[in-house]
C-alpha positions as MATLAB code, in Angstrom:
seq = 'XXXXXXXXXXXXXXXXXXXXXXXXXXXXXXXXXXXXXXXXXXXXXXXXXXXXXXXXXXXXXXXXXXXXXXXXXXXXXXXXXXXXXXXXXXXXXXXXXXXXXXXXXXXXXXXXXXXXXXXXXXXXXXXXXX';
ca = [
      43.511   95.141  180.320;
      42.685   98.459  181.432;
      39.431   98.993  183.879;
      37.979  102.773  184.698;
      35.793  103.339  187.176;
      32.873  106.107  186.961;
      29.826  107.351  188.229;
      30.465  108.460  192.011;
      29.856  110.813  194.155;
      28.484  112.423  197.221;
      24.820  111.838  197.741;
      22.227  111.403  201.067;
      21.157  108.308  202.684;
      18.246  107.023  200.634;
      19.791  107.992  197.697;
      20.736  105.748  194.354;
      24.509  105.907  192.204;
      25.554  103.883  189.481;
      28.948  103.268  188.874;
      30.621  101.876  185.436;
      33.795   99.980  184.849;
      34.751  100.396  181.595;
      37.224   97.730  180.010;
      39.531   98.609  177.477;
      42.469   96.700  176.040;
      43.372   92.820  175.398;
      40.111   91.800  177.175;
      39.159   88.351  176.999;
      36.672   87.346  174.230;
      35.902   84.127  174.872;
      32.846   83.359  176.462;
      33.440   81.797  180.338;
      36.843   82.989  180.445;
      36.837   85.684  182.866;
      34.699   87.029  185.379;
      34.074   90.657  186.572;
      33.003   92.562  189.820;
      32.990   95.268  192.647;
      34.752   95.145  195.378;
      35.045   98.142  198.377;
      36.962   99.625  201.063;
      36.355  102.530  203.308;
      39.559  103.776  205.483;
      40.354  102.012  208.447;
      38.131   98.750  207.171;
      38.602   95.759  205.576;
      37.863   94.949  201.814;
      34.604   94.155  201.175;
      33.516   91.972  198.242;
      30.103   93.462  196.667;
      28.977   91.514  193.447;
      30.483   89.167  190.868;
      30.004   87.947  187.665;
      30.912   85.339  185.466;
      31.875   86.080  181.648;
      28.325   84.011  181.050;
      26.155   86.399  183.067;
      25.877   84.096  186.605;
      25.878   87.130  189.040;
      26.512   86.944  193.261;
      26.368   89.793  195.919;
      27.789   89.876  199.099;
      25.789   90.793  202.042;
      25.694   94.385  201.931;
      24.806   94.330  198.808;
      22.352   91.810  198.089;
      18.955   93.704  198.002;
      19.928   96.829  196.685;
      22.901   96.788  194.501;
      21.923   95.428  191.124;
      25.284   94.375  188.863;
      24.656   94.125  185.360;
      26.403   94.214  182.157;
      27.026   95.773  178.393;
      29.007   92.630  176.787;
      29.280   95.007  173.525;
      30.374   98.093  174.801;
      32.275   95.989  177.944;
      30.900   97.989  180.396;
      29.893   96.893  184.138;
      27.413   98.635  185.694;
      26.708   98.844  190.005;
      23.314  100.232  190.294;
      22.922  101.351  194.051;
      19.738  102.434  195.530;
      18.360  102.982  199.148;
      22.564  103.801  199.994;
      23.552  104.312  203.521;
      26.236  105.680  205.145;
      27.885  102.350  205.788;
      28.331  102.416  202.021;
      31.109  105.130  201.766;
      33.918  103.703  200.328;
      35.725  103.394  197.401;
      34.625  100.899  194.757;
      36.554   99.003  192.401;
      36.142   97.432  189.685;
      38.081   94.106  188.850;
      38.463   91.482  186.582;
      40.005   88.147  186.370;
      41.225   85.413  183.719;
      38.871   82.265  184.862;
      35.589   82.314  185.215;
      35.022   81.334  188.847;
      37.402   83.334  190.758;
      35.192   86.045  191.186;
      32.589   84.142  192.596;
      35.041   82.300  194.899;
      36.603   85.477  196.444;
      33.116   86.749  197.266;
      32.258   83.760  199.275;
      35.356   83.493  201.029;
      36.003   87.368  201.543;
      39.234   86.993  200.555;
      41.308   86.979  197.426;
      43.357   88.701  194.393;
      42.918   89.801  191.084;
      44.282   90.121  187.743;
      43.269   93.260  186.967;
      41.973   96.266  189.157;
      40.836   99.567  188.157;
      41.774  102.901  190.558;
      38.836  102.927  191.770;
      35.663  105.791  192.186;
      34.805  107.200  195.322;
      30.891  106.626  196.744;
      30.550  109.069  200.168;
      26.293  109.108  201.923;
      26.069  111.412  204.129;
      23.372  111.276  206.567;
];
């Protein structure tokens, strides 16, 4: 499974992005096998889980995110979108895109703030400048 990340850039506080994750490859076709998500780090910080979803469409956001991120989802073109409005400075990092083979992981990393995954993309870089 290969996962490309698009869609950032350098913007102002107040601004919106979206980013894409494209998957390409053996993905997984069977419904509630995987899940899918964003995760970020700026230098210096610790990784930060954003949003998750299952393969079923059962989406979570972490903190930061949760208000103004919006994660959604082409299942035919296997595309996952980050829609980010109202962005801050606190929000420069770069975001990645991930994916893993069961369902709940995803989900389960977010809550705990901690975890691995099977598949990562190289990430796209989101810098708000003030």
């Amino acid at each position: 499974v290969q996962l490309v990340e698009s869609g950032g850039g350098s913007v102002q506080t107040g601004d919106s992005l979206r980013l894409s994750c494209a998957a390409s490859g053996d993905t997984p076709t069977t419904p509630n096998s995987y899940c899918m998500g964003w995760f970020r780090q700026a230098p210096g910080k610790e990784r930060e889980w954003v949003a998750a979803t299952t393969s079923t469409g059962d989406i979570n956001y972490g903190d930061s995110a949760r208000g103004r991120f919006t994660l959604s989802r082409d299942v035919d073109k296997k595309i996952l979108y980050l829609e980010m409005s109202d962005l801050k400075p606190d929000d420069t990092a770069m975001y990645y895109c991930v994916l893993h083979l069961n369902p709940y992981h995803c989900v389960h990393v977010l809550a705990i703030g901690r975890g691995e995954f099977d598949f990562r993309g190289r990430g796209t870089q989101v810098t708000v400048s003030s």
